[in-house]
C-alpha positions, 0 to 999 in steps of 0.5 A: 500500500505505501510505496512513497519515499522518504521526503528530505527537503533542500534550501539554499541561495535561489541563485545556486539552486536555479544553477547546473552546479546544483543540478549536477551535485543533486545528480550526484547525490540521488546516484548514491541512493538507495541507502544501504544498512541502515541500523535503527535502535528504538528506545522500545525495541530490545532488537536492532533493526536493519533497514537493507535499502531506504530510498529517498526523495528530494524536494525544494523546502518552498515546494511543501505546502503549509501544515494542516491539523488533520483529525486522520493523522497521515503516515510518517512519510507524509513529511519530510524527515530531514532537512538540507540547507547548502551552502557555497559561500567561501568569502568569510565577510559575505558569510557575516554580512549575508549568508549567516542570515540566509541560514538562521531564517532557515534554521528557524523555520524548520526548527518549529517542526516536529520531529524533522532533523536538519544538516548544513552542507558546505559546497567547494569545489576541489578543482581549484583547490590545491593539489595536496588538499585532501576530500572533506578537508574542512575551509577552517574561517567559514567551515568553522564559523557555520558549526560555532553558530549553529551546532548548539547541541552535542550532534555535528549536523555541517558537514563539507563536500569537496566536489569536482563535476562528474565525479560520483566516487562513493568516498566524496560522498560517504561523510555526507551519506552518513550524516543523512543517515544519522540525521534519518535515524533521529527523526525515525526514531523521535517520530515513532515514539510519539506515534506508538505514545498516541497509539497506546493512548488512543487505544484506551478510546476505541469504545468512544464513537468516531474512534477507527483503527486507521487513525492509528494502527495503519498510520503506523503501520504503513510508515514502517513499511515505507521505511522497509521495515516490513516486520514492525509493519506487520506486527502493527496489523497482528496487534490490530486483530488481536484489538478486534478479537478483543472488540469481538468478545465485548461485542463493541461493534460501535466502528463497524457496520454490520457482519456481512453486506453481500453485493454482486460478485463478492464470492468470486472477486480475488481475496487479496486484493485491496483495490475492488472496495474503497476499504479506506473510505469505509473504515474512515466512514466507520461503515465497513462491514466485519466480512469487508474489514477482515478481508482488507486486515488479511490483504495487508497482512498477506502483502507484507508477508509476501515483501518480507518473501514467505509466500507459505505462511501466506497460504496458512494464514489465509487457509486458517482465516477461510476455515473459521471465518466460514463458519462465523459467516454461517450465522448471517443471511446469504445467498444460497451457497454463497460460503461455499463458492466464496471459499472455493473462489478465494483460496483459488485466488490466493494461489494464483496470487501467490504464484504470481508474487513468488514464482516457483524458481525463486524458493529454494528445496525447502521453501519450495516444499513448504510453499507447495504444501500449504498451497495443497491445503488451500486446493484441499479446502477448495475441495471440502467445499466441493464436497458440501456442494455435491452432497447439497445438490445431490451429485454427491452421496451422503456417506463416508467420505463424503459426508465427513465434511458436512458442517452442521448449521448453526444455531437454526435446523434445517427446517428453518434454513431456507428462510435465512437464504437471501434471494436477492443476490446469487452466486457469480463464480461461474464455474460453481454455477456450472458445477451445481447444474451440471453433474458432470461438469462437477465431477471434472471440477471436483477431480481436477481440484483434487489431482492440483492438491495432489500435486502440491502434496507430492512436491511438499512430500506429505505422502499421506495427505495426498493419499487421502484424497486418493480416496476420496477420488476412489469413493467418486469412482464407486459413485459414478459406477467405475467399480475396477478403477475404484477396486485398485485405488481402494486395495493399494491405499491401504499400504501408504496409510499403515505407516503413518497410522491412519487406522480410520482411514485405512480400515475404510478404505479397506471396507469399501475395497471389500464392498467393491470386490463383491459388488464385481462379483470376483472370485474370495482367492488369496488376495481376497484374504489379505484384504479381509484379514487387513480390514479386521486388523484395522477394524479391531485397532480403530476403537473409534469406528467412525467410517464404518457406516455398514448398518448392523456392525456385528452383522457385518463382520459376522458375514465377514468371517463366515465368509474368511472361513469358508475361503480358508477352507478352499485353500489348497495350501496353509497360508500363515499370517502373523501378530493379528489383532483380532485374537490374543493367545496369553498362557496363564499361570503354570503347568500341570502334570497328570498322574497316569501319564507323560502328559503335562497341562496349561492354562491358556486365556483366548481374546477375541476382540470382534463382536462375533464368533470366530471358528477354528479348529486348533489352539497351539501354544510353543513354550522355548526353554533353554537351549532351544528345547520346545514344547508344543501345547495344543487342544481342538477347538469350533469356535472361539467367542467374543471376549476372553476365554480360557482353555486347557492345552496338553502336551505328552512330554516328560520335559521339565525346567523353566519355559518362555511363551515363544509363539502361539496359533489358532488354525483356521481349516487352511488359515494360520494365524501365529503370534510371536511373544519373544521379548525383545531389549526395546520392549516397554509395554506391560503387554509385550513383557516375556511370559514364564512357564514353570513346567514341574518334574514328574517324579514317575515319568520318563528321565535320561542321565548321563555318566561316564563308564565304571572302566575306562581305558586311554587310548581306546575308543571314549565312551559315555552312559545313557541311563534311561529311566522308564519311571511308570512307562512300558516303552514300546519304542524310544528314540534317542538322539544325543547331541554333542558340542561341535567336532564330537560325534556319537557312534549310534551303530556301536551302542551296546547295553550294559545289562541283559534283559532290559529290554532290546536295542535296534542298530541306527546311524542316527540314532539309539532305538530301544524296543520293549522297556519295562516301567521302574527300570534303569537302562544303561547303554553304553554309546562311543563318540570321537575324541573330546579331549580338548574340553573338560566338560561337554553340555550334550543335549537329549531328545527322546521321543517315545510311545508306551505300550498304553497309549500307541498312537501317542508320540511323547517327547524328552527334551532336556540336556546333561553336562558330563566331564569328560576330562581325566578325574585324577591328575597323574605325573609320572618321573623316570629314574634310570639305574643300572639294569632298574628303572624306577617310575615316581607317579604322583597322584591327586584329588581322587580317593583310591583302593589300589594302584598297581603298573602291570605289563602285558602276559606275553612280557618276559624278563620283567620284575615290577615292584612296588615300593609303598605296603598296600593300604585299604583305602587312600584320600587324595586331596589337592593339598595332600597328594600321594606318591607310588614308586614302582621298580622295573627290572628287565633282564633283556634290554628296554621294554618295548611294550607299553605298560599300564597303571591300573587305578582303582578310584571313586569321585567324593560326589558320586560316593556321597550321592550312592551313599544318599540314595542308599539312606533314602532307600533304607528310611523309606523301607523302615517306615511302615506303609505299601512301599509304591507309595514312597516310589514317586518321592524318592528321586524327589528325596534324593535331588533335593539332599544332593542340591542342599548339599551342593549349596553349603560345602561346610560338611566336606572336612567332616565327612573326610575325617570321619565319614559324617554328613551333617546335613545343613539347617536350611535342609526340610523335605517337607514331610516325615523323612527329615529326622530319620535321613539326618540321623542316619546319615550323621552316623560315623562310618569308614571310608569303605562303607558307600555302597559307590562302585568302584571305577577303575581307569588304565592309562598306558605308560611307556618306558622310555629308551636310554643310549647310554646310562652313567653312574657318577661317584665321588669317593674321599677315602681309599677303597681299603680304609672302612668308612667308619675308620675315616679320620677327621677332616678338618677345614682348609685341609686337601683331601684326596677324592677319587672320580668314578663313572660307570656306564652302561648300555643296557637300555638303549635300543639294540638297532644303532647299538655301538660298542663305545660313545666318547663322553665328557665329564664335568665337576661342578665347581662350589666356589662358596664350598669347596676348592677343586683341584685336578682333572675336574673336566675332560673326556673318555671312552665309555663301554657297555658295563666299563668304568673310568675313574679320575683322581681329585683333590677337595679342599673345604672352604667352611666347616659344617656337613657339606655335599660332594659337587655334581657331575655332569656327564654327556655324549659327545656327537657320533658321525653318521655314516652316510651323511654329512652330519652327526647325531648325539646318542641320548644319555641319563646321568644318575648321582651316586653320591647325591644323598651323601654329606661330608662332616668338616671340623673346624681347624684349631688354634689359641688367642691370647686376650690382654683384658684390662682389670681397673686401677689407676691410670 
């Protein structure tokens, strides 16, 4: 609206104006325009403002006409805010006798002006000045004179222009631009203080008559949109709405006509357009309608909005306006549709205005895309207003989708309605008119409108949106009988609308997909399902229910699942869907075991959330234990009802342990529906949390145990026991299926039971098959695997499916695991010693208690004495603190022993002896107590088990029942019936280490004999060979003593291939310089033969007294050329001590000290 300039006025002598000097300096300075970042900070204002550009125009002072009080205070434009007054006079006495004058008549003038700034500006020319003085150098006489006579305040407002004609330079000018800024700024700022003060004080008046809004609102409004401030402007006309929100709600309508005067193509004239009313004369006339001056606010809002380049805050404004305005509108008297195509017509118009205010091409990606979007929403008005139409005049039907946007009329009924239609004027868009008297000239209207919001919501990217008014233009389709083209649209639409949970929408689309498919008469195939089973997920998600219009809703959806079980049963494969709504399966509580059989119960809780009955055939649950163990729970069923219902599902297993629910079903003759409970680390909802499932142990049903075998030998295929228990079984046929961990493998074809007459085993590759088990047996079968020597204990897992000779047709389950050591349970290390033609093995063992321990060698070994060397004990305790140690001697009479030999230990594992000696309690309290002993059967293993865990959780019991054979059983130890004094009794009693009714084990670890080329028996001798060794005189410290070196060697255990007659060796005395001084040949070589001996003499001398051992000696082979080849080999050799355990006593020397000890006296 307001597109002047700032006004600044210009004085001077007339003889200068009228000149081209003047004309050329008022050129140059208009060529400096408009000025740039200009920052203005106003005492009301937290913020700077920046003012990009402001352009100004120029006027002569006399060209102004004189002031006059006017009751409509114009803009603040409308005056000048700056006054120049120039100056050209050098001459100091012209100054003094008439230009001073000149200016002071001025100043004087404009000095009773309000709000107005001033500046002098003094002209020189630069040319004629000389040629080192510099731009704005100031002529100090006259310069001076002006600014001491006129700069009465703080502000410099003379300023001096060294120009030359022609020159435009930006520097020349820059003093003079910033001083007219500085001079602006002050004359802004004054001006609009006192502006908003008349504002603030007048707004107090408003409930006055003659008060209007443009006295004082748009006055400054309008100055801050010349002054480009477009923001200040606008927030003038936000606080004007705000003012007449305010007058609305005191209904102080004392300034505006009445709500709407309608004349002849206010329906259809551009919304935003402020030239086709005199507005202003009819806000001054205080005459103007509510609808007028809305529209005339919303038009000057939006214009600066579109000068400030936000064309989509535009679109929203004017949507928000169209939206309620409308429906204030609906209580005046208007022509018969008159809201609806004044709606249509302006949110048209505010479109193409908009394009024509901001091209496309201007906005960047996101601008554009907002722009876009708010555009779709104006179109998508303009369609909501097709749709009243079409449902008024009968072009469209009133249902779902359509119907949805009917506004109820307020506050008279439709009775009264035509009453209040003024038949005066009529509507005048013309292309509403044709769509009211032509349906299908509507239809072409509604779907072009329709395709436009589309378009504008694919550019904006909101998908969802423009998918809504897919199906709208799909419910048109069904209308006009375009069935096919309405079935696509309705069966794709569904998809997009799932992510963005549209429930409504989706489910109504759905519906009418549903509806279209029968009305076409198709064939109920697969996708017919899906389409169904997607409408009733939606259907029990959406609560509300409100685009469902079918009449009857059970009714409906009862045909519905008739007709989903009727298709599911024509199915020729199962087809499965997963986590539907319309049903819950949640287990309820623990299981049950019965008595008779294997056979375990729970509880389960059905939902059904449709109104109707749904028929089925089966109810499953699946509950996942650990290591992937699965029991299959499951019941027959017709029909589930609505609401919540509990059923009993069974499972024939003997299984037993702790459970999760990992998926239920319920099967629809071909259709499956399953749901998958498995919790997840993100789940948070009460409803999603993992259910547990306690299954208890059957103490009669059938139970799988793993041991190791009571033999076992090294070296031979390993081996591991399966003990089957048939608790009250008569097993027809069993198959069981070991699993161990990776690299181990079973052997099923080599199993072999370990007793007679328990039945029969049927050879498998894959498995062990037992036929004929009676009931309350144990069944030990014996399986081999590969090696597992690289763990110590192996986790195996155990399926056994079995039917029993009651139940044939019934296939029972066992899924469990066992975990067994497979490592060695004795720690054994052996130590060989060579002597002569004995050999000596040390073994050393642990943690086991023994009964024997004995080396053996095979039958067919000749000319081998093995002895032991410790008397033989009942029984011996092994702990790790107290190992134990056997020697055993071997003589060959005939050279190495080449076969291997084998260690026989004969052993038990503390545990397996404690829980044999429980069982063996158990067994003997339960036979004490009077009563049929059938009935202590089904506790005894329950006995059992929970005394061996009390006994596992405290380990205070250990130390005593070593010492003295005592189980002390904790206090925490109650079974919960009559056996607890009893089994404590009995087992307190002190018994020896021999008294468990445990096996023993026995275990051959196969030894070897090691090969020797060469043993060497070293000695030192002190004495002569014919001086007895109790004869030897004292040896006394420091004194040399005669020793004698002697080595005997010997072949006797060397491999008889390779076999030389002699090996030269070398010797070496180990020198103790801390103990003895050695003289002699301490280091050398000699020959070493089968049976010879070599002997060096030595002389000792020891360093200190005490018992001192002789030194060592080290004997070893020298290298033996090979024949041949190039290289040698050295022969191997041990060296035994023959003096290692003998100590030599050295007496100190002796000798007399003379002390001289000071008695006292006088010195």
């Amino acid at each position: 609206m307001s597109n002047q300039n700032v006004l600044v006025t210009y004085s001077g002598h007339a003889s200068f104006l009228v000149s081209e000097s003047w004309k050329q300096v008022l050129a140059a300075l208009q060529s400096q325009l408009p000025l740039r970042s200009i920052h203005w900070k106003s005492a009301s204002r937290p913020n700077v403002k920046t003012i990009q550009e402001l352009d100004l125009t120029f006027l002569p002072l006399d060209s102004l006409r004189d002031e006059h009080t006017s009751q409509v205070p114009v803009t603040l434009l409308e005056k000048p805010l700056l006054n120049l007054y120039i100056v050209t006079c050098e001459d100091n006495d012209l100054y003094r006798t008439a230009v001073k004058k000149q200016i002071k008549d001025w100043h004087y003038a404009i000095s009773q002006r309000k709000n107005q700034d001033w500046l002098i500006l003094h002209v020189v020319r630069s040319d004629i000045k000389t040629a080192d003085r510099k731009f704005f150098n100031m002529k100090s006489s006259v310069l001076d004179k002006i600014k001491a006579d006129f700069n009465m305040d703080k502000r410099d407002r003379c300023v001096q222009l060294s120009w030359t004609a022609g020159d435009c330079s930006p520097v020349i000018w820059a003093d003079l631009v910033n001083k007219i800024k500085d001079g602006l700024l002050f004359a802004l700022n004054s001006s609009v203080s006192q502006r908003e003060e008349e504002v603030r004080r007048s707004e107090s008046q408003r409930h006055m008559p003659g008060w209007n809004f443009c006295t004082f609102f748009e006055s400054l409004a309008s100055s801050f949109e010349g002054v480009k401030l477009f923001e200040d402007a606008l927030q003038q006309y936000n606080e004007l709405e705000v003012s007449f929100i305010q007058v609305l709600r005191e209904k102080n309508m004392s300034w505006f006509g009445s709500l709407i005067q309608p004349v002849p193509m206010d329906d259809s004239m551009p919304l935003l357009s402020v030239s086709k009313k005199p507005y202003r004369d009819l806000i001054l006339a205080n005459s103007i309608s509510v609808f007028d001056f809305r529209i005339y606010l919303l038009a000057r809002q939006c214009a600066l909005l579109n000068k400030m380049r936000r064309p989509s805050e535009i679109c929203q404004k004017v949507t928000s306006f169209l939206g309620t305005f409308g429906r204030r509108l609906r209580e005046a008297t208007l022509p018969e549709y008159f809201i609806e195509s004044w709606i249509f017509s302006s949110a048209l118009s505010v479109i193409d205005q908009c394009d024509t205010w901001v091209p496309s091409t201007e906005l960047d990606g996101i601008q554009l895309a907002r722009f876009s979007a708010s555009k779709g929403e104006l179109l998508e008005l303009a369609k909501t207003q097709l749709d009243l139409l079409g449902v008024k005049v009968g072009h469209l039907p009133p249902k779902p989708p359509f119907a949805n946007t009917i506004v109820e009329e307020t506050p008279t009924s439709h009775a009264e309605q035509p009453s209040k239609r003024s038949s005066t004027h009529r509507i005048s868009k013309y292309e509403v008119i044709l769509a009211i008297g032509d349906r299908e000239a509507f239809y072409d209207l509604y779907c072009a409108t329709s395709n436009r919001a589309i378009d504008m919501y694919v550019k904006a990217g909101r998908r969802k949106f423009a998918l809504k008014l897919h199906g709208f233009l799909a419910a048109l389709d069904i209308h006009r009988g375009r069935l096919a083209n309405a079935l696509t649209i309705f069966t794709s639409l569904p998809a997009h609308y799932a992510p963005h949970m549209w429930t409504s929408l989706e489910s109504f689309m759905l519906s009418r997909a549903i509806n279209t498919h029968a009305e076409l008469e198709r064939p109920q195939d697969r996708e017919w399902i899906h389409t169904l089973l997607s409408f009733l997920r939606t259907y029990a998600n959406d609560t509300s229910k409100e685009l469902i219009s079918e009449e009857g809703d059970e009714k409906y959806v009862t045909h519905l699942i008739n007709a989903l079980h009727t298709a599911a049963s024509s199915l020729d494969s199962d087809l499965i869907h997963s986590d539907h709504p319309i049903m819950a399966v949640q287990v309820s509580g623990d299981t049950t075991c019965s008595d008779d059989e294997d056979l375990a119960f729970v509880n389960a809780t059905i939902s059904n959330r449709l109104p109707c009955d749904v028929a089925v055939g089966e109810v499953s649950v699946t509950l996942r234990g650990r290591d992937s163990a699965g029991l299959k729970f499951t019941t027959k069923m017709d029909k589930i009802p609505p609401g919540q219902s509990t059923v009993t599902l069974s499972c024939p297993t003997s299984s037993w342990g702790l459970y999760a629910l990992e998926s239920s079903e319920v099967i629809m003759s071909h259709l499956r529906f399953q749901w998958q409970h498995k919790s997840t680390a993100t789940t948070t909802s009460k409803n999603d949390r993992i259910s547990l499932v306690r299954v208890p142990r059957s103490l009669r049903a059938l139970d799988v145990q793993i041991r190791q075998p009571q033999q076992t030998e090294l070296g031979t295929t390993s081996r591991f026991l399966l003990v089957i228990s048939t608790g009250q079984n008569v097993i027809s046929r069993a198959t069981i299926k070991a699993t161990p961990p990776s690299g181990v493998q079973c052997n099923y074809s080599e199993a072999q039971l370990e007793a007679e007459g328990t039945g029969t085993l049927e050879v498998a590759d894959d498995a062990i098959v037992l036929l004929d088990a009676p009931a309350d047996s144990d069944i030990a079968i014996s399986l081999p695997h590969s090696d597992a020597s690289r763990y110590h204990t192996m986790k195996i897992g155990l399926s056994v499916t079995y039917n029993t000779q009651s139940s044939l047709d019934v296939i029972r389950t066992l899924q469990t695991s066992r975990v067994i050591t497979v490592s060695l349970p004795i720690a054994v290390n052996v130590e060989d010693f060579f002597r002569g033609k004995r050999f000596d093995d040390y073994i050393t063992l642990h943690y086991v208690r023994i009964s024997s321990t004995e080396l053996q060698g095979p039958t067919s070994l000749n000319g081998v004495k093995i002895s032991g060397c410790r008397p033989t004990r009942p029984v011996i305790t092994v702990t790790p603190e107290h190992p134990v140690n056997f020697l055993f001697s071997i003589e060959s009479s005939n050279g190495p022993v080449v076969d291997p030999l084998n260690l026989v230990i004969k052993y038990r594992i503390l545990r397996d002896e404690v829980e044999a000696l429980i069982r063996q309690t158990v067994e003997a309290v339960l036979s004490s107590i009077s009563g049929e002993k059938p009935q202590y059967c089904s506790v005894r293993r329950a006995l059992v088990d929970k005394l061996i865990s009390h006994l596992e959780s405290n380990a205070e019991w250990v130390e005593t029942y070593r010492a003295t054979g005592e189980i002390v059983l904790p206090d925490s130890f109650d079974d919960g019936g009559d056996f607890r004094g009893p089994i404590r009794q009995a087992l307190a009693q002190c018994r020896p280490e021999t008294a468990s009714p445990c096996p023993w084990r026995e275990i051959k670890i196969p030894v070897d004999v090691p090969r020797m080329n060469i043993v060497t028996a070293a000695q030192i001798t002190i004495q002569p060979s014919d001086i007895q060794s109790d004869h030897v005189p004292p040896i006394y410290a420091g004194q040399p003593i005669s020793a004698t070196l002697i080595l005997q060697t010997s072949f006797h255990w060397a491999e008889k291939e390779g076999k030389q007659p002699s090996y030269k060796m070398r010797y070496d005395v180990e020198e103790r310089v801390k103990d003895w001084l050695l003289c002699g040949r301490k280091r050398g070589d000699f020959v070493a033969t089968n049976g010879g001996s070599f002997a060096v003499p030595l002389t000792l001398i020891a360093l200190h007294h005490g018992e001192i051992t002789l030194p060592k000696v080290d004997v070893r082979p020298l290298p033996v050329s090979t024949q041949g080849s190039m290289g040698s080999t050295v022969p191997s050799a041990d060296t035994s001590q023959a003096h290692g355990a003998e100590k030599v006593l050295i007496l100190p020397r002796g000798g007399r000290t003379t002390y001289i000890v000071g008695m006292g006296g006088e010195n």
